[in-house]
BAFI-3210 file (N, C-alpha, C; in Angstrom, 3 decimals, decimal comma, padded with zeros to 6 digits):
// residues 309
n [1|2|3|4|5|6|7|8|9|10|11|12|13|14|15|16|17|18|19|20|21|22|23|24|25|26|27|28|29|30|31|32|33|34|35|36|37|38|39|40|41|42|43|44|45|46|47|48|49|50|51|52|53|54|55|56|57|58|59|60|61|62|63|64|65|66|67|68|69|70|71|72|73|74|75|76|77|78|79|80|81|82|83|84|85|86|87|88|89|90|91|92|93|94|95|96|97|98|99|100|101|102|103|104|105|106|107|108|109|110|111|112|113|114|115|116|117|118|119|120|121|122|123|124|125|126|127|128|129|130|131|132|133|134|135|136|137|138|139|140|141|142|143|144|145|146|147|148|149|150|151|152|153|154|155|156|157|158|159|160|161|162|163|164|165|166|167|168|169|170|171|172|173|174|175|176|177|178|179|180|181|182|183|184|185|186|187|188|189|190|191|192|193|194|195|196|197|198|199|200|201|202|203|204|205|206|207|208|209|210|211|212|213|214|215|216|217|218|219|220|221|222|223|224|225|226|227|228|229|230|231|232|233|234|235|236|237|238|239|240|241|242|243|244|245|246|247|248|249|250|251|252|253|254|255|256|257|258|259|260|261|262|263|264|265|266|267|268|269|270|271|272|273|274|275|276|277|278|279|280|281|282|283|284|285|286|287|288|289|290|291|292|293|294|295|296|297|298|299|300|301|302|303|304|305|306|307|308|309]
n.u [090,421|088,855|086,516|086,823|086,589|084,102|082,519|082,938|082,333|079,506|078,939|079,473|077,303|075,122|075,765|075,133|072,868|070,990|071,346|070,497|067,988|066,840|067,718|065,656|063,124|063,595|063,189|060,475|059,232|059,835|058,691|055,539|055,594|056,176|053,702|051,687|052,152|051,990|049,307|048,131|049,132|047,502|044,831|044,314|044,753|042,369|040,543|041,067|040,170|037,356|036,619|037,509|035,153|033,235|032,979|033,240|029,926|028,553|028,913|027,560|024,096|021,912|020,611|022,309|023,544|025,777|028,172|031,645|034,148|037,049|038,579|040,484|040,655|038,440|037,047|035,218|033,123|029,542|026,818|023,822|023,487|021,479|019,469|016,384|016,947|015,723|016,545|017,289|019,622|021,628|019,959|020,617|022,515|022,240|020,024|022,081|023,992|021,226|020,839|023,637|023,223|021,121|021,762|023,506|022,684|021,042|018,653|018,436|020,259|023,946|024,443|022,098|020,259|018,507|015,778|015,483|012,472|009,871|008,757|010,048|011,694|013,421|013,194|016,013|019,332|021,462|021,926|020,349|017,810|017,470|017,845|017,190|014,095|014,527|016,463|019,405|020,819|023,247|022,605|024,146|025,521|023,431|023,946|026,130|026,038|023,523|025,367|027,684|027,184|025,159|022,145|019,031|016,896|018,379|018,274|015,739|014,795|016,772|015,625|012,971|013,515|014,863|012,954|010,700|009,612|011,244|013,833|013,063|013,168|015,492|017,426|016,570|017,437|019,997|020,243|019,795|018,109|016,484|016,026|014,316|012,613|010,343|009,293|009,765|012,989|013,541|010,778|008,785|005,977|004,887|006,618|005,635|003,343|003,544|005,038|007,966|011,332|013,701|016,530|019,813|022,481|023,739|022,657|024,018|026,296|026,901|026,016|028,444|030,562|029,693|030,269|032,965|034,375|033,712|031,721|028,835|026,288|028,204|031,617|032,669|029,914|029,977|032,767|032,607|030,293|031,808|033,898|032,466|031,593|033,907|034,086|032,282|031,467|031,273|032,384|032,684|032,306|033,019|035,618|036,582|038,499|040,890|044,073|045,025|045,055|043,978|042,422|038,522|035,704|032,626|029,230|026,961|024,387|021,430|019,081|016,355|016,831|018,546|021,610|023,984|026,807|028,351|030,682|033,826|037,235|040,111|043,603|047,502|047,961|045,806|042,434|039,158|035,215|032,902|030,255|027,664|024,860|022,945|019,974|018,613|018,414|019,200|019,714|021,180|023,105|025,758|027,103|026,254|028,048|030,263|030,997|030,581|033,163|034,868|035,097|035,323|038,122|039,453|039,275|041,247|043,099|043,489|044,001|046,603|048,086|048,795|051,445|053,967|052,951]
n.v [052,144|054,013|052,974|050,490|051,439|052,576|050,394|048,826|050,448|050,910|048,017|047,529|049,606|048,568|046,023|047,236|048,479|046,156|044,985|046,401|046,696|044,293|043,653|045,228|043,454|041,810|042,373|043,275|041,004|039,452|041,435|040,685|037,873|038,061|038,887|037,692|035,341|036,638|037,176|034,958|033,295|034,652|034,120|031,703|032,117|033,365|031,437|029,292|031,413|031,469|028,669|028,120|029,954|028,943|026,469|027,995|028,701|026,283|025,036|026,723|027,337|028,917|031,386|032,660|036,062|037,016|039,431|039,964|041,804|042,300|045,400|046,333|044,489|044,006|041,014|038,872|037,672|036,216|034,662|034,125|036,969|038,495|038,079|038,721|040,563|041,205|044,485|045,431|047,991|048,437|049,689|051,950|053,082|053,648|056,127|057,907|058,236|059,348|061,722|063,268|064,186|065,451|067,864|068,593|069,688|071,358|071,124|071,053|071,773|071,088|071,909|072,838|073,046|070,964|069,845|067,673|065,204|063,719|062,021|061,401|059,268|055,998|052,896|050,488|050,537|053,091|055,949|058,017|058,011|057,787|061,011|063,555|065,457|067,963|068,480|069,696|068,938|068,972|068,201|066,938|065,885|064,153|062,339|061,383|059,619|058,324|056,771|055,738|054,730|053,609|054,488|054,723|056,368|058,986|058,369|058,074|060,804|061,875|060,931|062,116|064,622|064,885|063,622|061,139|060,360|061,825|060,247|057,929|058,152|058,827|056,247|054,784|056,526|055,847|053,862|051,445|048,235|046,706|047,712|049,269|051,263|050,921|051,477|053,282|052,292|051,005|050,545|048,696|047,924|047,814|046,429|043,713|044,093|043,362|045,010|045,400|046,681|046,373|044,715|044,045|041,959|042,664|045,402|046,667|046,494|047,923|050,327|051,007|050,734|052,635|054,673|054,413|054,838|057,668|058,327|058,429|060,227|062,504|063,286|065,275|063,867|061,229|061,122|061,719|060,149|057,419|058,524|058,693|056,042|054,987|055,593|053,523|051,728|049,201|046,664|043,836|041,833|042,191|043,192|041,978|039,911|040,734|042,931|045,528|047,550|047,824|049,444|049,865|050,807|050,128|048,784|047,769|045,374|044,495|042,402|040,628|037,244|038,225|039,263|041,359|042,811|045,335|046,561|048,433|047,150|048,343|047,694|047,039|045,513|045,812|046,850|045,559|044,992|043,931|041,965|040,620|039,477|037,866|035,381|033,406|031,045|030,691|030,844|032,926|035,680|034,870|032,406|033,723|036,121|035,020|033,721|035,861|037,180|035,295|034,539|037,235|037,504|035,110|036,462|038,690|037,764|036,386|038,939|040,023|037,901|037,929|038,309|040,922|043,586]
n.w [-035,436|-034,056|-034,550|-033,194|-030,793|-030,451|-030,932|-028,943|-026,705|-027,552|-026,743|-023,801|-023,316|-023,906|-022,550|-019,996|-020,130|-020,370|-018,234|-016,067|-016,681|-016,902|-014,063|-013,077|-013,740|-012,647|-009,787|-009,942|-010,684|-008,024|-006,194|-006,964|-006,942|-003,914|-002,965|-004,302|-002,570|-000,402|-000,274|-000,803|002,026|003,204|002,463|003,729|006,164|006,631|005,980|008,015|010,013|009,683|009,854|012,219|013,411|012,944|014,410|017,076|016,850|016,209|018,606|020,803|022,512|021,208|019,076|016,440|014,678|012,664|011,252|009,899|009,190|006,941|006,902|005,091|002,557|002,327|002,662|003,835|006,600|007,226|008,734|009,328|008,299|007,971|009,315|011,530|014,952|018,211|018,529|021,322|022,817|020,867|018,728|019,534|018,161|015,378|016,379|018,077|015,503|013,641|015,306|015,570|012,698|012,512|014,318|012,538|010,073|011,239|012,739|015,246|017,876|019,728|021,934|023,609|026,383|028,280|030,220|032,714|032,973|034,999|033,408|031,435|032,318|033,235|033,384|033,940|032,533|033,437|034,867|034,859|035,722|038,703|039,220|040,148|039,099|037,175|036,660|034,635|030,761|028,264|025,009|023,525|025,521|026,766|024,388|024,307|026,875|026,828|024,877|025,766|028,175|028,281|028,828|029,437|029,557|028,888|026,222|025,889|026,205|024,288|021,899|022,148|021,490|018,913|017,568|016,880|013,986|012,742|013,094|012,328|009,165|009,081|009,564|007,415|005,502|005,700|004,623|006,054|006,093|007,489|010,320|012,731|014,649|016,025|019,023|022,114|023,714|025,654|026,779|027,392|028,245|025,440|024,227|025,425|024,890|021,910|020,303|018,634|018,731|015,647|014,365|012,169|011,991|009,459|009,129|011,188|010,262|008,028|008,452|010,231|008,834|007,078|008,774|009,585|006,829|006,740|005,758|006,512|005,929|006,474|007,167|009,457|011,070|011,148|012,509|015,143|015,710|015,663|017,633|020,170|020,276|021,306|023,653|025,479|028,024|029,160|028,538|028,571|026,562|023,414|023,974|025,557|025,727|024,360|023,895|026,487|025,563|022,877|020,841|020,524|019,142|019,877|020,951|022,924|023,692|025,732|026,450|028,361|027,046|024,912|023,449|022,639|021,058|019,044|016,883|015,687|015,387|016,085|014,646|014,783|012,447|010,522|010,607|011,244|011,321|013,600|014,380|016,270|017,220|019,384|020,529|022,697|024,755|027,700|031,131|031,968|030,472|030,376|028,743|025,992|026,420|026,472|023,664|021,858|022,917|022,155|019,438|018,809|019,837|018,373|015,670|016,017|016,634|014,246|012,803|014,115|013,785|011,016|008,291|007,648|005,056]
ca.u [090,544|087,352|085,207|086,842|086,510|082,614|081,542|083,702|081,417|078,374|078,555|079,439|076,299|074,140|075,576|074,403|071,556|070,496|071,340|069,716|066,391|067,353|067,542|064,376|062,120|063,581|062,862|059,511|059,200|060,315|057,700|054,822|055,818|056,387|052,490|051,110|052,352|051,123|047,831|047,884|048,952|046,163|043,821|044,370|044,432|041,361|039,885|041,108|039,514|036,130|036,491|037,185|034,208|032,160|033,257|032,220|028,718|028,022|029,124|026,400|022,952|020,701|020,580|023,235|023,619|027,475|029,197|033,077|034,684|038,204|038,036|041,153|040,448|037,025|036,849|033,857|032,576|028,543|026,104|022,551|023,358|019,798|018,576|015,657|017,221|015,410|018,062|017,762|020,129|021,841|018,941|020,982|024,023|021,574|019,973|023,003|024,216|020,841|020,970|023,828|023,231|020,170|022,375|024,376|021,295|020,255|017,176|018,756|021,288|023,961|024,870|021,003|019,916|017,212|015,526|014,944|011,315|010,106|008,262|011,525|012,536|012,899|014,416|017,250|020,567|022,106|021,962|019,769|016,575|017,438|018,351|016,285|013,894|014,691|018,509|019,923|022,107|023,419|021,826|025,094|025,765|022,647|023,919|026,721|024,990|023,015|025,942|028,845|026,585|023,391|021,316|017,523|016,313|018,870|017,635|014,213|015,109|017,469|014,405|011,875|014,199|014,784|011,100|010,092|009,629|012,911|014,784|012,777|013,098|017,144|017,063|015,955|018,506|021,484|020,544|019,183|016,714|015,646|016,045|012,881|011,989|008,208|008,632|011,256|013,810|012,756|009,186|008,390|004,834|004,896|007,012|005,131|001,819|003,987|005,575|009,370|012,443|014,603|017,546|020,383|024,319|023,744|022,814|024,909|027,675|026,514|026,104|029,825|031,441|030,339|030,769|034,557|034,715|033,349|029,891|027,600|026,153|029,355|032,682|031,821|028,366|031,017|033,905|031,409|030,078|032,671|034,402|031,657|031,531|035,215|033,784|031,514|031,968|030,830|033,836|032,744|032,095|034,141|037,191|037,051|040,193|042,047|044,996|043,968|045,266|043,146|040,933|037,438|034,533|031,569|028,010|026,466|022,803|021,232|017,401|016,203|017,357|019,343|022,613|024,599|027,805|028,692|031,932|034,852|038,361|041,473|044,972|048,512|047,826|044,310|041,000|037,555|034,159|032,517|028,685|027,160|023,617|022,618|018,883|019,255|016,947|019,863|019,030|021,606|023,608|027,057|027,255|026,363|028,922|031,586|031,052|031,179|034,090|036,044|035,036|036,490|039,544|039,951|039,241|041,832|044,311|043,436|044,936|048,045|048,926|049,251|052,831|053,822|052,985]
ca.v [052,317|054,267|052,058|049,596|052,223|052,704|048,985|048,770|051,371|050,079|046,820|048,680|050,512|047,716|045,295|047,794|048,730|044,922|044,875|047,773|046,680|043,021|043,870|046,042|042,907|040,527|042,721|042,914|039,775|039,058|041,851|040,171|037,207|038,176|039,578|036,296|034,418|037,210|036,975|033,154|032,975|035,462|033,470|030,399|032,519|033,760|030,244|028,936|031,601|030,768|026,982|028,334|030,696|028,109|025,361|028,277|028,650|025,018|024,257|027,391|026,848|030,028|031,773|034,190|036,861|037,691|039,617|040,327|042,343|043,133|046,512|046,491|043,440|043,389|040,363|039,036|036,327|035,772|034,013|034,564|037,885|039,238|037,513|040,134|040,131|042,270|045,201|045,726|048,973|048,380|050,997|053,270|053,746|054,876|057,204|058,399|058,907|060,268|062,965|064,196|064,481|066,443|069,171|068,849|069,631|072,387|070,658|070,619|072,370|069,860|072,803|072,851|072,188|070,167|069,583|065,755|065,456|062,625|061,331|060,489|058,357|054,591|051,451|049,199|051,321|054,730|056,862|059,237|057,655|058,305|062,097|064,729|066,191|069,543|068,730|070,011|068,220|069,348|067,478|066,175|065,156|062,961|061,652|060,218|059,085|057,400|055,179|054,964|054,127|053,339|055,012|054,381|058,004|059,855|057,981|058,824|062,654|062,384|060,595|063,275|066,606|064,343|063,156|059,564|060,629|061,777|059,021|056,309|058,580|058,647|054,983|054,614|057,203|055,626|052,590|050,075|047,807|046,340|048,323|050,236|052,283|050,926|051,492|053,362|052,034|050,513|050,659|047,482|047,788|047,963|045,001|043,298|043,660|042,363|045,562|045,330|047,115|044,825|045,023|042,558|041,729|042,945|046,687|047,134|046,243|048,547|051,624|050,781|050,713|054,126|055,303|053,977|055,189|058,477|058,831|058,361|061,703|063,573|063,106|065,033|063,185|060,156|060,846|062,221|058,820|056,947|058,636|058,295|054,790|054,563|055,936|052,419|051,792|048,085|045,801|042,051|040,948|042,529|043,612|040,794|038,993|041,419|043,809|046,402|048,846|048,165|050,486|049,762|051,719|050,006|049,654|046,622|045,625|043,371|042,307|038,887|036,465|039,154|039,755|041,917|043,732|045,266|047,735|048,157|046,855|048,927|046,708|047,504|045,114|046,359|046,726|044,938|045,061|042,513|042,345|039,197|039,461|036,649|035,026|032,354|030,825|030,238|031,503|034,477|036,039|034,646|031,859|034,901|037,068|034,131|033,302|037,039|037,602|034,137|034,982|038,417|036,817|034,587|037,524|039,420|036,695|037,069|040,247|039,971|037,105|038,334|039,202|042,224|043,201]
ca.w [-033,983|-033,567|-034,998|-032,208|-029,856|-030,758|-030,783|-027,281|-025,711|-027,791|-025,995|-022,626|-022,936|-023,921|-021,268|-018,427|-019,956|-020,170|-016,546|-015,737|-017,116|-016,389|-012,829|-012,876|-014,585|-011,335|-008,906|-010,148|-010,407|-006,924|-005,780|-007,415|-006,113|-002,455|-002,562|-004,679|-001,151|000,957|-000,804|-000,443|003,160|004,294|002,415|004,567|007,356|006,866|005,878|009,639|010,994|009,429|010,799|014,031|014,384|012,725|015,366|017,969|016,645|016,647|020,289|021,166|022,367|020,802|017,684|016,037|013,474|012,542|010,156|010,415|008,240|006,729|006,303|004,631|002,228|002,302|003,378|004,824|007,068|007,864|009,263|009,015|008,640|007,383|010,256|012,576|015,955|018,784|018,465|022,363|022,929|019,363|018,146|020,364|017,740|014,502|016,645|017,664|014,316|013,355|015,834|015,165|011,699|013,043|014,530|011,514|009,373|012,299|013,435|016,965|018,633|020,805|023,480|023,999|027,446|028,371|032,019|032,955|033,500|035,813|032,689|031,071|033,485|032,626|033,988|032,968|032,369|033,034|036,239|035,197|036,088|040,135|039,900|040,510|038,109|036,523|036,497|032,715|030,278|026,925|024,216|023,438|027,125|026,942|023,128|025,411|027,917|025,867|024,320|026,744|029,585|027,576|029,721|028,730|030,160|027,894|025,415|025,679|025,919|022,589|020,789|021,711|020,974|017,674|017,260|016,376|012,449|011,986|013,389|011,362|007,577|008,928|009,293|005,939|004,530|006,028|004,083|006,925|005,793|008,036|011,512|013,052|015,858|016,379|020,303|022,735|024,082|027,727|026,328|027,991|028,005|024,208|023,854|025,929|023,573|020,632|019,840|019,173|017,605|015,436|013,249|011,802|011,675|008,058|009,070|011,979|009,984|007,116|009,849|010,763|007,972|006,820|009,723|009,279|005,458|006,688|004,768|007,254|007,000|005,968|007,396|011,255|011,967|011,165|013,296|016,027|016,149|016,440|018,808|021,010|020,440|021,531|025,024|025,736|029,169|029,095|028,019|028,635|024,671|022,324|024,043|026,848|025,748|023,670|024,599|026,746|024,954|022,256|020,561|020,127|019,268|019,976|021,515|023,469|024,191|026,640|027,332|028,689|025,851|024,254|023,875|021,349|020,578|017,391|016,806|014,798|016,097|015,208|015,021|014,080|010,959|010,016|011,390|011,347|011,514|014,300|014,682|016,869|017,805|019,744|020,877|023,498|025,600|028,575|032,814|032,025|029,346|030,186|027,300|024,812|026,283|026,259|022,443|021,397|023,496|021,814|018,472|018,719|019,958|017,155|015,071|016,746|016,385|012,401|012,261|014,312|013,390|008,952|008,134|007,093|003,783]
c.u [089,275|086,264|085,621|086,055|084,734|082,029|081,919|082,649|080,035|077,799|078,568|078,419|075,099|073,973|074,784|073,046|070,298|070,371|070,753|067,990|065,936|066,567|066,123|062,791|062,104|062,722|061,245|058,739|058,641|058,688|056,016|054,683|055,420|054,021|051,701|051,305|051,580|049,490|047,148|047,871|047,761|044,748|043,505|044,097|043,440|040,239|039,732|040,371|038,362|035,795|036,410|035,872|033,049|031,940|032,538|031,075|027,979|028,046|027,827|025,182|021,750|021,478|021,777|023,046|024,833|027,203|030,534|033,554|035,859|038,314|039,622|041,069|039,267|035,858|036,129|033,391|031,269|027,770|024,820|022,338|022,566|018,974|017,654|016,124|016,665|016,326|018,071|018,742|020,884|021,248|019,853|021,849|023,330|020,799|020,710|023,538|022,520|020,819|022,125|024,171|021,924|020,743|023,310|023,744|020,635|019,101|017,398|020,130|022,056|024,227|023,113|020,459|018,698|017,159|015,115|013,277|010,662|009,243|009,296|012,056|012,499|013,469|015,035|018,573|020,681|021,342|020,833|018,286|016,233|017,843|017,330|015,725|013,943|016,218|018,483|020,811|021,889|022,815|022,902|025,651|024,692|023,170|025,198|026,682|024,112|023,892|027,153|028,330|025,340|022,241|019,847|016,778|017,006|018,211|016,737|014,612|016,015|016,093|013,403|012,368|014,063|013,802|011,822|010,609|010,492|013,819|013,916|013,363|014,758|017,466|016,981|017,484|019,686|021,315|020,391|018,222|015,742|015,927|015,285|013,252|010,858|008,029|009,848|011,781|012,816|010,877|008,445|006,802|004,378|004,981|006,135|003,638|002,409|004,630|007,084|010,132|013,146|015,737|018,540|021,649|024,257|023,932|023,868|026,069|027,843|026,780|027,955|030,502|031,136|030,532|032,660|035,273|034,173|032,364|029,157|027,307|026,953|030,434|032,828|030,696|029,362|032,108|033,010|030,787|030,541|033,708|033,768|031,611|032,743|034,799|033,430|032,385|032,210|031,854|033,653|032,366|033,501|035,465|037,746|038,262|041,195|042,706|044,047|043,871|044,509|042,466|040,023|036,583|033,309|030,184|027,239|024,819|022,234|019,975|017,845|016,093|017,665|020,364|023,707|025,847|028,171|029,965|032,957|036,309|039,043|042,713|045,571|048,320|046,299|043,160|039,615|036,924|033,620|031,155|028,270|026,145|023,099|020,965|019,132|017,743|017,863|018,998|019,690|022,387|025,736|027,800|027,699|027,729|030,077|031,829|031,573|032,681|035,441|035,934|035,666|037,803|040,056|040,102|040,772|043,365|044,559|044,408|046,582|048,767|049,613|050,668|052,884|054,029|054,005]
c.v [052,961|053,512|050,792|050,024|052,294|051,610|048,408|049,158|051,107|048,801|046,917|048,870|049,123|046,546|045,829|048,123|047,555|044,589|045,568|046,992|044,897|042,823|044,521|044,545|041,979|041,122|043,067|042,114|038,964|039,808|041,272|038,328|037,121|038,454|038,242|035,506|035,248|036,766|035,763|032,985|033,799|034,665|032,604|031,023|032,792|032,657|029,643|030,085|030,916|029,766|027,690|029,359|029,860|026,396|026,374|028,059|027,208|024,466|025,386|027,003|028,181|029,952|032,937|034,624|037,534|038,482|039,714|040,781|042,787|044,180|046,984|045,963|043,807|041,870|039,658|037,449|037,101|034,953|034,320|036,644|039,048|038,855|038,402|039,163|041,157|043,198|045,636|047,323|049,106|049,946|052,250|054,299|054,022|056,335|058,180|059,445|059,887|061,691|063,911|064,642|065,760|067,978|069,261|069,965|071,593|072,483|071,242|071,375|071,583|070,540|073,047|072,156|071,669|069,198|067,980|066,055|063,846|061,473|060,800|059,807|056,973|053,730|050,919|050,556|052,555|054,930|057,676|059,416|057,706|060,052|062,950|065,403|067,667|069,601|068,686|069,515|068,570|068,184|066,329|065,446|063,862|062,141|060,665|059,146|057,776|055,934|055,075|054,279|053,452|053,574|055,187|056,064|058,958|059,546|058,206|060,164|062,978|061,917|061,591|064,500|065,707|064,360|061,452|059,578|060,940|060,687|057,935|056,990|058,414|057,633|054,884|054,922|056,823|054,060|051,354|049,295|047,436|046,242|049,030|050,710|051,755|051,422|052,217|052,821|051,947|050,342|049,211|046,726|047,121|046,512|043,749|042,647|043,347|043,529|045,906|046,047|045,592|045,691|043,543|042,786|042,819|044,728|047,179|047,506|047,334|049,787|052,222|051,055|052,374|054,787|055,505|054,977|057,349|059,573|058,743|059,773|062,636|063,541|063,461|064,569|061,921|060,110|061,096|060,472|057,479|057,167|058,710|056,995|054,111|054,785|054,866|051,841|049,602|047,399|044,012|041,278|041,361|042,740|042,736|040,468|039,536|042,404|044,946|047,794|049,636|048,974|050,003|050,604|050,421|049,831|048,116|046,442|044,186|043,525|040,818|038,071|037,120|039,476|040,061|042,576|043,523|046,831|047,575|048,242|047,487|048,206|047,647|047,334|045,242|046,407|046,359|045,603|043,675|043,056|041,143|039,537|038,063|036,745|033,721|032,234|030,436|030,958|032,897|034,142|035,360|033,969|032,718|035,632|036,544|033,887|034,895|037,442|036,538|034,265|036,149|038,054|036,447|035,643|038,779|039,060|036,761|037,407|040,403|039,079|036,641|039,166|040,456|042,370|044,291]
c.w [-033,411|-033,287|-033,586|-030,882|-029,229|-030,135|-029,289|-026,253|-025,942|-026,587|-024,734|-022,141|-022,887|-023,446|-020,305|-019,062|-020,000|-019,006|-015,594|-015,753|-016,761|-014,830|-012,153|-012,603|-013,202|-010,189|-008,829|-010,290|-009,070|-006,239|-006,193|-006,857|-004,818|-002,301|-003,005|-003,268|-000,276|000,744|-000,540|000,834|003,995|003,670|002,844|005,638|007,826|006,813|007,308|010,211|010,745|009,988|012,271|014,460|014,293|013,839|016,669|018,170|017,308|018,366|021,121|020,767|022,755|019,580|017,695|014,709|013,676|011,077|010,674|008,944|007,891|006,230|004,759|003,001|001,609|001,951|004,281|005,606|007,411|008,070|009,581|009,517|008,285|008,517|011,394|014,293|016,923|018,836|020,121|022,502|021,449|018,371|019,050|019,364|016,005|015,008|017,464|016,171|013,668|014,100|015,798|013,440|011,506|012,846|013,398|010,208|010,018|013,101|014,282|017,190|019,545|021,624|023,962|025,489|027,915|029,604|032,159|033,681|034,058|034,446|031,449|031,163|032,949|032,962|033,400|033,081|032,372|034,520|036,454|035,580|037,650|040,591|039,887|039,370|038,045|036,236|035,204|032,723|029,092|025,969|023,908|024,271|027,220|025,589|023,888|026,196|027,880|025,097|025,140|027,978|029,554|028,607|028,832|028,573|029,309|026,879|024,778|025,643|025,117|022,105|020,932|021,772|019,664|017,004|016,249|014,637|011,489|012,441|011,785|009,884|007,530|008,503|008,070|004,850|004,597|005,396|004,742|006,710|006,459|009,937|011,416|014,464|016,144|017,586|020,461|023,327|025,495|027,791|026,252|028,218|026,590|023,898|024,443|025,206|022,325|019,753|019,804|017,922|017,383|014,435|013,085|011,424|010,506|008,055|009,747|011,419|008,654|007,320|010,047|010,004|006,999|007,234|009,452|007,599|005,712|006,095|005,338|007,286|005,888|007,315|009,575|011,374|011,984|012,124|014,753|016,534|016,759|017,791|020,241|021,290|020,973|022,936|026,107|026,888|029,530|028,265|028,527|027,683|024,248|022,603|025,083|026,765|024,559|024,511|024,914|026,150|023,610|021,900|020,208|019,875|018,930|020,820|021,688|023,301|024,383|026,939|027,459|027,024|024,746|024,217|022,975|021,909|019,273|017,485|015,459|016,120|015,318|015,795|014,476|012,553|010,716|010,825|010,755|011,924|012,650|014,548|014,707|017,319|018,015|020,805|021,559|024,452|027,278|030,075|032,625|030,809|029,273|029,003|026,324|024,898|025,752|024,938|021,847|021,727|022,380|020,524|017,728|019,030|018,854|015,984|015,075|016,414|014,750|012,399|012,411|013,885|011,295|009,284|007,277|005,569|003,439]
res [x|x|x|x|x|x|x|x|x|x|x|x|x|x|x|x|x|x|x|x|x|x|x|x|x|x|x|x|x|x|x|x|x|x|x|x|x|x|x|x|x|x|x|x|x|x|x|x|x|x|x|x|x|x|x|x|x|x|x|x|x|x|x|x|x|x|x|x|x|x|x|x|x|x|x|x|x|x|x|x|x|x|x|x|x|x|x|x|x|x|x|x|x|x|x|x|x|x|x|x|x|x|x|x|x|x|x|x|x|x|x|x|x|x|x|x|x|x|x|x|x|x|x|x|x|x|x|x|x|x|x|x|x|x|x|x|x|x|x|x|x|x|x|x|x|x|x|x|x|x|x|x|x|x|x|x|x|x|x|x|x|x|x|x|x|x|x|x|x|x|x|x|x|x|x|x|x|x|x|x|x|x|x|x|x|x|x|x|x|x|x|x|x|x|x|x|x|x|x|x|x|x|x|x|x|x|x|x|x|x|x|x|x|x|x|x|x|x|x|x|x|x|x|x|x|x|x|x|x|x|x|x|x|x|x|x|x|x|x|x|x|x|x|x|x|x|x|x|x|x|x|x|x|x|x|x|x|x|x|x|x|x|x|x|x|x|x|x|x|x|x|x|x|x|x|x|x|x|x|x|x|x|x|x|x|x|x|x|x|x|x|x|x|x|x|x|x|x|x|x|x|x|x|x|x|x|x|x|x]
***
C-alpha cells in the first residue's frame, strides 16, 4: 500500500513538474517567437521607409547629405553622408557644445556678462545686431541666442570669449572629421574670397548622438545642449508635418543655396537621429525645406507606425 501510495505521488509530482517546465519551454517559445516577427516586421518597415526617402531624393533637384538614425536599433539610413556641405549655421551646435564644455572645464564663466560692441554686429539672423551698443548678456544668454534664434552677433561674441583655437582643438576632440571653423559665422567677406566652413550628415549625426548617449563632454555639457536645442525657434523642416506636441531638439541653417536641419526626434515608440544638408541651385529654399520636412514625416511615420514590442 505504500509502495502504491509512493509511485501514486511519484507520478503526481512528475506530471506537474513536466507541466511546470513544459509550460515554461512554450512560453518561451512563444516569446521568442512573438520578437522573431517583431524583428521581421520592423525590418520591412524600415526597408519601406528607405524606398520612400529614396523616391524623395530622386524627385529633388540639388545635392543632399542624410543620415537617420534608430537610436534604439541602431539602425541606419545614408546618403552621401561624408559628403562637405557648407555647414551655414549648423557650426552653431559644436560651438555650442564646445562652450559649454569650456565653462565646464572653467575657461569661461556662463553668468559672465559681456557688453555688445558695435564690432560684433553682423547681418543675417538674431536681433541683436539693431540694439544698442554696451547692452550686457550672460554668456549663456548669448549661447541661446545663438541657437534658438541663431543670431549671428551672439555668435560672434560666444566665439571670441571662447577664442577661435579652442573651438577648432574641441572640434577635433568631439570626434568630427571633417567640420572646421576657417571663418565666422556671417563672415561674408571671407567666404566670398573662397573661405568657407563645412561639415557633413556624418558629423552632425555623430555630435547628436553623443549628445543623446550623454558623452559629449560629460553628461551636463550633454543635457545642456540639448535642451537648448529643444528651444529652436524655427520649425519649417524638421517638425513641419509632425504632431505639435512633438519634441524636437534641433538646429537649422540657411545661406543662398543652403539649406540644413539636423536634430534628434523623440516618439512614444523610440527616437531618431535626422540630419539633411542640402546644396541646390533653386531661386529660394522652399524645395529644400519641403523635402526635409517629407522625409522627416516619413521618418516619423517609421516610428509610430512599429507595434508594440
Amino acid at each position: 500500500m505504500v509502495k502504491k501510495i509512493f509511485l501514486f505521488t511519484t507520478v503526481i509530482l512528475f506530471a506537474g513538474l513536466t507541466g511546470f517546465f513544459g509550460r515554461q519551454y512554450y512560453d518561451q517559445y512563444q516569446n521568442v517567437k512573438h520578437e522573431r516577427q517583431l524583428k521581421n516586421a520592423r525590418e520591412a518597415s524600415w526597408n519601406e521607409l528607405r524606398h520612400r526617402i529614396n523616391d524623395e531624393i530622386k524627385e529633388f533637384k540639388g545635392e543632399a547629405g542624410i543620415v537617420i538614425k534608430d537610436l534604439q536599433t541602431g539602425c541606419e539610413f545614408s546618403y552621401n553622408k561624408a559628403k562637405l556641405f557648407p555647414s551655414a549655421s549648423l557650426a552653431k551646435i559644436p560651438i555650442m557644445a564646445a562652450s559649454f564644455l569650456a565653462a565646464d572645464q572653467g575657461r569661461i564663466k556662463l553668468d559672465r556678462n559681456i557688453a555688445l560692441k558695435g564690432s560684433d554686429k553682423l547681418t543675417g539672423s538674431g536681433a541683436l545686431k539693431d540694439m544698442p551698443s554696451g547692452t550686457t548678456f550672460s554668456v549663456e544668454r548669448l549661447i541661446g541666442l545663438m541657437i534658438y534664434d541663431s543670431d549671428n552677433t551672439a555668435t560672434n561674441m560666444v566665439t571670441n570669449t571662447v577664442g577661435m583655437d579652442y573651438l577648432g582643438k574641441a572640434f577635433k576632440n568631439f570626434g568630427l572629421k571633417n567640420t572646421d571653423l576657417s571663418r565666422k559665422i556671417a563672415d561674408y567677406k571671407s567666404r566670398d574670397n573662397g573661405i568657407e566652413n563645412y561639415t557633413t550628415a556624418e558629423d552632425m549625426a555623430l555630435l547628436l548622438e553623443k549628445m543623446y548617449g550623454r558623452n559629449l563632454g560629460n553628461k551636463s555639457v550633454s543635457e545642456k545642449c540639448i535642451a537648448m536645442l529643444k528651444l529652436t525657434r524655427m520649425n519649417d523642416r524638421i517638425p513641419k508635418y509632425l504632431p505639435v506636441e512633438t519634441i524636437v531638439a534641433h538646429k537649422t541653417g540657411l545661406e543662398k543655396e543652403v539649406c540644413h536641419d539636423v536634430g534628434i526626434v523623440f516618439t512614444s515608440k523610440g527616437d531618431f537621429i535626422i540630419c539633411i544638408l542640402i546644396k541646390h541651385a533653386n531661386s529660394n529654399s522652399v524645395p529644400s525645406k519641403e523635402l526635409i520636412a517629407k522625409i522627416s514625416m516619413h521618418t516619423y511615420g517609421y516610428f509610430i507606425g512599429l507595434k508594440k514590442q
